[in-house]
N, C-alpha and C positions, 0 to 999 in steps of 0.2 A: 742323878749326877754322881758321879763318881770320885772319891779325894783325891789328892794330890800326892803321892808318895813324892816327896822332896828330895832327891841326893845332893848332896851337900858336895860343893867344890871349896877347898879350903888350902888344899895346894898343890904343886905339878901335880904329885903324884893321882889326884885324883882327876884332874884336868886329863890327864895320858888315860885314866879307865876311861872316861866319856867319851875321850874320843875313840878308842879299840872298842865299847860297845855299838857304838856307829856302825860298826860291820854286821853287825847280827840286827838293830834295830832302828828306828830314826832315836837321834840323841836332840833333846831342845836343852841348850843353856838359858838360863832367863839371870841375867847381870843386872841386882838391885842394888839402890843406894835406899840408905835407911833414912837417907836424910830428905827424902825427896817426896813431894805430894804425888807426883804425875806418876814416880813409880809405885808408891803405893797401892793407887789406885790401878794399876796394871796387874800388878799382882795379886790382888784384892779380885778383879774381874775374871783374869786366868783358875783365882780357886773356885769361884762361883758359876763357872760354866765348864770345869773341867769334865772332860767325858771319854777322853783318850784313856783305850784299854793299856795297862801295862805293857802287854804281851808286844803294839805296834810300834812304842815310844815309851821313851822314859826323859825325866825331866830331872836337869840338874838346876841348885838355888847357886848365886854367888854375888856374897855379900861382898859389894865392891868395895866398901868405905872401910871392912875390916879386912878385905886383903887383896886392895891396890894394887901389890905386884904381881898374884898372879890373875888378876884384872886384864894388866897390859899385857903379860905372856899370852893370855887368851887371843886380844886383838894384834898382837905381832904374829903369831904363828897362824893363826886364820887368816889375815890378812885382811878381817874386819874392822873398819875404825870404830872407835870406842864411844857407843852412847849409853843413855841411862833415860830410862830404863832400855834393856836388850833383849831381845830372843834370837839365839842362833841357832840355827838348826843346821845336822852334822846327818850326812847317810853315807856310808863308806868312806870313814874320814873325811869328808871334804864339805863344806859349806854347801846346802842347797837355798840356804836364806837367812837373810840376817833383817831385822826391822825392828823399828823401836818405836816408844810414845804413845801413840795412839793405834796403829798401826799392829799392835800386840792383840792377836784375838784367838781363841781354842778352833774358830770359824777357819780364819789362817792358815794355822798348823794340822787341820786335818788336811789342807791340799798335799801336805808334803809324805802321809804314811804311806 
């Protein structure tokens, strides 16, 4: 298995790389709350069966609890409603998938490379 190279979303401005990287490769945001069992355990599963090569995907963290506002900038401008735990995924700017809870699997996200 392979780790998780994390990119951090922590505000617009890095929200606006992830999605401009969307054009070169699939972008997955994965939207945690630190306060929350069901996403731990998502996230927890996503590092445990990670296998996605850098080169097809990159995955961005965003820690929702410590910055809420560009939280909801995320799901107003995607036009995704806001759950927790999230994985959105971005291919030429544009949403191909958004799913949460359980629902979150590395099985998932290779449909989308």
């Amino acid at each position: 298995m392979a780790r998780i190279t994390w990119k951090s979303i922590q505000t617009e401005a890095d929200f606006r790389e992830a999605i401009a990287e969307s054009k070169e490769r699939t972008v997955i945001i994965f939207k945690h709350s630190t306060r929350c069992s069901v996403s731990f355990m998502a996230k927890k599963n996503l590092e445990m069966q990670w296998d996605i090569d850098e080169a097809k995907a990159s995955i961005y963290y965003l820690d929702l609890i410590a910055f809420r506002p560009i939280s909801k900038l995320i799901s107003q401008e995607l036009g995704v409603e806001h759950q927790s735990p999230q994985a959105i995924v971005l291919k030429n700017e544009l949403v191909v998938d958004a799913r949460s809870h359980s629902e979150i699997s590395v099985d998932a996200l290779h449909t989308f490379l």
